[in-house]
C-alpha atoms as a printed R data frame, in Angstrom:
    type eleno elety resid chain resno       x       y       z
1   ATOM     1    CA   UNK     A     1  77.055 101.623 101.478
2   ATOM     2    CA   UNK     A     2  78.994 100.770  98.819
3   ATOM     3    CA   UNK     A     3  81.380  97.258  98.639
4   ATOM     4    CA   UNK     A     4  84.550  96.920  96.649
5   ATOM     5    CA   UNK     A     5  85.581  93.160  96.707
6   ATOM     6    CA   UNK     A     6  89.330  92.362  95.709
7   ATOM     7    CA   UNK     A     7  90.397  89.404  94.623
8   ATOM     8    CA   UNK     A     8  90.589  87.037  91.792
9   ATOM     9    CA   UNK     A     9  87.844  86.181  89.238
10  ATOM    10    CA   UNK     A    10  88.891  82.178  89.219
11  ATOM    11    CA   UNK     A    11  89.503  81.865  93.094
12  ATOM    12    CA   UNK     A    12  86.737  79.437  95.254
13  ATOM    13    CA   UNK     A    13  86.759  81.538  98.360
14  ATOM    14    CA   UNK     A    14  86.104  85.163  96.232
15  ATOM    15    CA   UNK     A    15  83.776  83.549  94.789
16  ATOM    16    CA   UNK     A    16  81.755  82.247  97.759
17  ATOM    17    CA   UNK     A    17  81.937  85.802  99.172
18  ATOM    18    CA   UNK     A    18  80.195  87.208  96.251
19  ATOM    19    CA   UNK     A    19  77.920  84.808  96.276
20  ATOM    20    CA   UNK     A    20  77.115  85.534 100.091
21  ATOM    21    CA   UNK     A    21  76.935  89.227  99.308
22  ATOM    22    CA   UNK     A    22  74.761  88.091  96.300
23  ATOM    23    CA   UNK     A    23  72.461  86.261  98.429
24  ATOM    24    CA   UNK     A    24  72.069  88.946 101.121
25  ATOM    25    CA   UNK     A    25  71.488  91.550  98.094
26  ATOM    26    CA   UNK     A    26  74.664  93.831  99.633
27  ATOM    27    CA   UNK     A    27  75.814  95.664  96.257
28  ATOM    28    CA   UNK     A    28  79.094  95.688  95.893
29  ATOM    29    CA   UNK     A    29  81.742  95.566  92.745
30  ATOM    30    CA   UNK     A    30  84.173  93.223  91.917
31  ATOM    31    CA   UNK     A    31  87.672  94.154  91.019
32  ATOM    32    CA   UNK     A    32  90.075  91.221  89.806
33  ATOM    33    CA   UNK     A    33  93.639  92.958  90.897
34  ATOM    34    CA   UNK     A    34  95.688  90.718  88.404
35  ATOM    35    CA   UNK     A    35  94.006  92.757  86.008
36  ATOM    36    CA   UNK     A    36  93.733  95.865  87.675
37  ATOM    37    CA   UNK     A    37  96.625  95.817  89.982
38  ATOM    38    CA   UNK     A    38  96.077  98.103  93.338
39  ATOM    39    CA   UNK     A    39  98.278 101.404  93.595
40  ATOM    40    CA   UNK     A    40 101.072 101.577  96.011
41  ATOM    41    CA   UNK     A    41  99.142 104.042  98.307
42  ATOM    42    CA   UNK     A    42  95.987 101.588  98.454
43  ATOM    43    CA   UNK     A    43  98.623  98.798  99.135
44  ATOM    44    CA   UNK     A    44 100.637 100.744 102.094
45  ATOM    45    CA   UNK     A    45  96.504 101.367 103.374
46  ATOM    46    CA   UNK     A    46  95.655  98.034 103.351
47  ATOM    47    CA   UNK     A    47  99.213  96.954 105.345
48  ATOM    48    CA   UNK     A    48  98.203  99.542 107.796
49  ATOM    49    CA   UNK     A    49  95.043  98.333 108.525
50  ATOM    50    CA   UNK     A    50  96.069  94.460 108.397
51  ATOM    51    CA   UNK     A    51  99.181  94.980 110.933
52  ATOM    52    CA   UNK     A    52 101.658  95.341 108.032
53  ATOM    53    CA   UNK     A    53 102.725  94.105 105.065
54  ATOM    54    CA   UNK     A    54 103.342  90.567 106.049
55  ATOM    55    CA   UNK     A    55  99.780  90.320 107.136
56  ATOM    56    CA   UNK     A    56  98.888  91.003 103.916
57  ATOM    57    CA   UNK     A    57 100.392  87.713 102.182
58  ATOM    58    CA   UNK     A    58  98.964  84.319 101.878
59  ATOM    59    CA   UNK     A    59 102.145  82.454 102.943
60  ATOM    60    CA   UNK     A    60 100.394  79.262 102.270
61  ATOM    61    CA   UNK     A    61 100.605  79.845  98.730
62  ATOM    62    CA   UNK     A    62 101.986  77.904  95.767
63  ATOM    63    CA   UNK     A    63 103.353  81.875  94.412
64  ATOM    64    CA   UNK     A    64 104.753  82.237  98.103
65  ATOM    65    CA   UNK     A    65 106.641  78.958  98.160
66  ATOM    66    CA   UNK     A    66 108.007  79.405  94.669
67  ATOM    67    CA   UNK     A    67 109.970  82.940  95.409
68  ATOM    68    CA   UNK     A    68 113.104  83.292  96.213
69  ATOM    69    CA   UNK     A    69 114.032  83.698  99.947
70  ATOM    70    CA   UNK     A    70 115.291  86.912  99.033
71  ATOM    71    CA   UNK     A    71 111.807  88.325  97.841
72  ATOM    72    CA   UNK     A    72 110.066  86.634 100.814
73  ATOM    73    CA   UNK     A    73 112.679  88.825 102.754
74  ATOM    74    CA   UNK     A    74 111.165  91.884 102.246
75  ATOM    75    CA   UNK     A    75 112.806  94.672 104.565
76  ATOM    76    CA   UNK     A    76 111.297  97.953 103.225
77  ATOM    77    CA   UNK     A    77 107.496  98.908 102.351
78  ATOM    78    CA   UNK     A    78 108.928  99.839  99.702
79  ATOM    79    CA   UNK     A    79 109.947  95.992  98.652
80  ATOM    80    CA   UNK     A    80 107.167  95.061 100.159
81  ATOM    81    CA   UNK     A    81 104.903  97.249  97.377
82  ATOM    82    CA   UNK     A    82 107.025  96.328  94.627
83  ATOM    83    CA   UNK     A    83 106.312  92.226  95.203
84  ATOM    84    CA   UNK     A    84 102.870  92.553  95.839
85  ATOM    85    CA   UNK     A    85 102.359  94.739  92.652
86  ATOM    86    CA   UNK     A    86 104.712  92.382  90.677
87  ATOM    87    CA   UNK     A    87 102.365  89.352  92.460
88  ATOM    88    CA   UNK     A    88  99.190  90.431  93.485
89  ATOM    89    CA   UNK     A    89  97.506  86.787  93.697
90  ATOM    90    CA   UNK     A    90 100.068  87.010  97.144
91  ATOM    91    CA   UNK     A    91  97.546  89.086  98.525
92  ATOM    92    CA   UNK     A    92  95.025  87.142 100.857
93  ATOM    93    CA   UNK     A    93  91.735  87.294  99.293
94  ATOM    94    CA   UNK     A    94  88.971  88.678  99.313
95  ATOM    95    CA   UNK     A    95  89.996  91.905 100.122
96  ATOM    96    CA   UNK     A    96  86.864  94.058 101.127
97  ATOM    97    CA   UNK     A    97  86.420  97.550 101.769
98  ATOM    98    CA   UNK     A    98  83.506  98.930 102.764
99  ATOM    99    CA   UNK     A    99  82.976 102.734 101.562
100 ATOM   100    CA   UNK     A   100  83.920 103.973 105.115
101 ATOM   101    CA   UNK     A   101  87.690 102.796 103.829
102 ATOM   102    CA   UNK     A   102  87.452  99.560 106.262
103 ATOM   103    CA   UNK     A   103  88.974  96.743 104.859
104 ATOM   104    CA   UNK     A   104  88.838  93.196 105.846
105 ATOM   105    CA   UNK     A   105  90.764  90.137 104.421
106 ATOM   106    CA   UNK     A   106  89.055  86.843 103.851
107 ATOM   107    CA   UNK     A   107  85.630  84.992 104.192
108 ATOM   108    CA   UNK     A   108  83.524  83.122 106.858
109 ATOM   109    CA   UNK     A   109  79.694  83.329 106.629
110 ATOM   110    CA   UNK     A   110  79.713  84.328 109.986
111 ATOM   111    CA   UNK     A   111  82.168  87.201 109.607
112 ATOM   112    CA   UNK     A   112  80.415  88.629 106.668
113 ATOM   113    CA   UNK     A   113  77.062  88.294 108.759
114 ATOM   114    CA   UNK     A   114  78.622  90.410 111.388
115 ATOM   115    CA   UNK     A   115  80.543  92.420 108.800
116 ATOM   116    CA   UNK     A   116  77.245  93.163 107.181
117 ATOM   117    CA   UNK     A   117  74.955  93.007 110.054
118 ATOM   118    CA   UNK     A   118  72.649  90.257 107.993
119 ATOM   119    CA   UNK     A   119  71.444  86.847 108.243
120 ATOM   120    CA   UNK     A   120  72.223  86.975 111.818
């Protein structure tokens, strides 16, 4: 099974994830998405398997507070795709997908245990 971790190279809680995954030898790769930003159809994939777009964004966020209330606004996916391509550290992070296209935001030992089925 192959692992696709999304997220940011200089963020603490990416980087305990890979660690995790390191130390429970599950491959996976790494993809930094300020460098290699996601499409608008894996975007509109992810929103549909988070519960929408809005589920998608870390509202605690320095980048959140610091927009406009217009571009927190967001009434179309289309709006929606265009901020979170234009500011994809909004994204909460990790993102993983697994290579049976399920994806799954965030990190907890325990989650990934279950999420992985090891160390349990």
């Amino acid at each position: 099974m192959t692992t696709t971790v999304y997220g940011l190279k200089n963020c603490d809680t990416c980087k305990k994830a890979t660690k995790w995954l390191d130390r429970f030898t599950v491959p996976y790769a790494f993809v930094d998405y300020r460098e290699a930003k996601p499409t608008p159809e894996t975007l509109v994939d992810w929103a549909g398997q988070a519960g929408g777009f809005a589920a998608l964004v870390n509202k605690s966020s320095t980048t959140w507070r610091q927009l406009p209330d217009n571009r927190k606004a967001a009434a179309s996916d289309a709006e929606w795709k265009l901020l979170l391509r234009e500011h994809p550290q909004l994204i909460k992070r990790p993102v993983v997908v697994t290579a049976d296209g399920v994806m799954t935001q965030g990190f907890t030992d325990n989650g990934f245990k279950q999420r992985f089925g090891v160390g349990a």
